[in-house]
N, C-alpha and C positions, 0 to 999 in steps of 0.2 A: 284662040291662040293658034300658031301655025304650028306644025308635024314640027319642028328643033323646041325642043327646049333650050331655054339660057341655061350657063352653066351655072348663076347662081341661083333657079328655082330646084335643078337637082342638087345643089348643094344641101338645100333648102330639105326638101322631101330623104336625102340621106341621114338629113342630124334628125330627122321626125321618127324615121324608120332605126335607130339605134337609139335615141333618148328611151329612157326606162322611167317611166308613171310606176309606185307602186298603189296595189289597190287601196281601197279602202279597206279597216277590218273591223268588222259589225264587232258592235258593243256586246260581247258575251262571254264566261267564264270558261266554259271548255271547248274546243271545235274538236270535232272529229278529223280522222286524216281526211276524207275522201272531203272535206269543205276546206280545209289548207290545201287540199291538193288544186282545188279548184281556183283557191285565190293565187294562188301560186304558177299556176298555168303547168306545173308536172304532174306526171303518173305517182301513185300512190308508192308503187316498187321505189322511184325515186326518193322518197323521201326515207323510206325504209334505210334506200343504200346511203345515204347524205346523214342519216344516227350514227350507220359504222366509221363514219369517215371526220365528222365532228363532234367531239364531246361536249360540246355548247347546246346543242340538238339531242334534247335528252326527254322526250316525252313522259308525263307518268302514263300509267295502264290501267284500267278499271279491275273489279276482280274479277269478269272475262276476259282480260287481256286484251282489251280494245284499246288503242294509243288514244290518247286525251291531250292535247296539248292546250296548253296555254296563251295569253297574248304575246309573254316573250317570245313562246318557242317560233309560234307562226313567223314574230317579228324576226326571228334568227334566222327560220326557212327563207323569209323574203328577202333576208342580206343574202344568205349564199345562192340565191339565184341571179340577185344582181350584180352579184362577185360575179360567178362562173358564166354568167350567159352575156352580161350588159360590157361587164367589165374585161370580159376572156383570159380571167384567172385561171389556173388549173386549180383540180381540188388542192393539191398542196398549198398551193400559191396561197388561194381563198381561206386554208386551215391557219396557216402562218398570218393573213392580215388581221382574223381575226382573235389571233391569241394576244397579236402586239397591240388591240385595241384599234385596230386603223377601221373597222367598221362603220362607224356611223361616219356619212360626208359629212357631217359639222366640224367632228373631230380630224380629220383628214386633209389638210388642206390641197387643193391641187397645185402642181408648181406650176411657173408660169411660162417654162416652155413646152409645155401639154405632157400628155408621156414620155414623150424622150427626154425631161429631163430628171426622171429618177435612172438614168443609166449610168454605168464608172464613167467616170473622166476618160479621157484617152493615154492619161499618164498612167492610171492604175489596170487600167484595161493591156497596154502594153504589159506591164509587169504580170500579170495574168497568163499572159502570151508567152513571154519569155519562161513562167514556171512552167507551163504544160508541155512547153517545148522541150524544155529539159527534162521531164519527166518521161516524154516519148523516149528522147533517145536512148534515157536508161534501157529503160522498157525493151527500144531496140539490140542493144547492147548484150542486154543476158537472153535475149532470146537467139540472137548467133550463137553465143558461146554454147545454147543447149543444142543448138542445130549440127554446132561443130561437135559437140558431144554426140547425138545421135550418129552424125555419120562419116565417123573414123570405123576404120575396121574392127569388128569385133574377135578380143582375142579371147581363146578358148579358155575356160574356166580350170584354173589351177588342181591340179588331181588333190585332193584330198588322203592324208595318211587315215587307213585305221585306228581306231581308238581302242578297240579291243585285241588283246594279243590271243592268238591259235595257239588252244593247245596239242601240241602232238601229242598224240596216244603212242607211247612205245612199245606197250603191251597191246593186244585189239581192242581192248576194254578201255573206257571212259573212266572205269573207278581202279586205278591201280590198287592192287592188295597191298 
């Protein structure tokens, strides 16, 4: 083949290099982290932080406290890597499809103008526009009025009367006889 490639074998080699194969996962009742971590293609920390972030991802613990996961949990690690990495979910994103059930691609269907079409309309997208825009202006609106507050001239603070009355002594003494 000559030095150019055609543009559809790099089309070709881009959808090879983004499609997600997940592994296979050996027939076995408990994996340790460090063998999900492996099928999983992340660090061990990673999966750690991916318990604090999804409560679907709930390993049990031995009575050393070694995480034992199951087939589900692995199966849960290998959706939210293929959320966050295949799919470029953020973890929220990724927390949210899977609380709604959107997880498994069976149950998921894809629309058929690729991703761009789970985005608003342009009609609801506008209305979107128009609230945030009025929202700024508020926003800009009380934030003059504190500016104009801050700086007007400062008048000096009102004297204060005493609250306690002076007694005169008209004798030199404090305790008249």
């Amino acid at each position: 083949m000559d030095a150019v490639s055609s543009p559809t074998s790099m089309a070709t080699q881009l959808n090879r290099k983004h499609a997600y194969e997940p592994p296979a996962i050996p027939d076995r009742l408990y994996f340790k982290i460090g063998d999900v971590a492996r099928l999983c293609g992340v660090e061990t920390y990673v999966l750690r932080f991916w318990e604090t972030q999804f409560p679907q991802l709930k390993p049990n613990k031995s009575g050393t406290g070694q995480r034992l996961y199951r087939r589900r949990d692995v199966e849960m690690a290998l959706e939210i890597k293929r959320l966050v990495h295949a799919e470029g979910y953020t973890l929220a994103g990724a927390r949210a499809a899977l609380e709604q059930g959107q997880h498994r691609p069976s149950s998921r269907p894809v629309p058929r103008g690729g991703p761009q079409a789970n985005l608003p309309s342009a009609a609801g997208q506008n209305n979107r526009l128009d609230a945030v825009a009025a929202a700024v202006g508020r926003a800009r609106a009380e934030l003059r009025e504190i500016a104009a507050l801050l700086g007007a001239p400062a008048q000096p603070p009102a004297r204060r009367r005493s609250r306690l009355a002076t007694i005169r002594a008209v004798s030199g003494s404090l305790f008249p006889s």
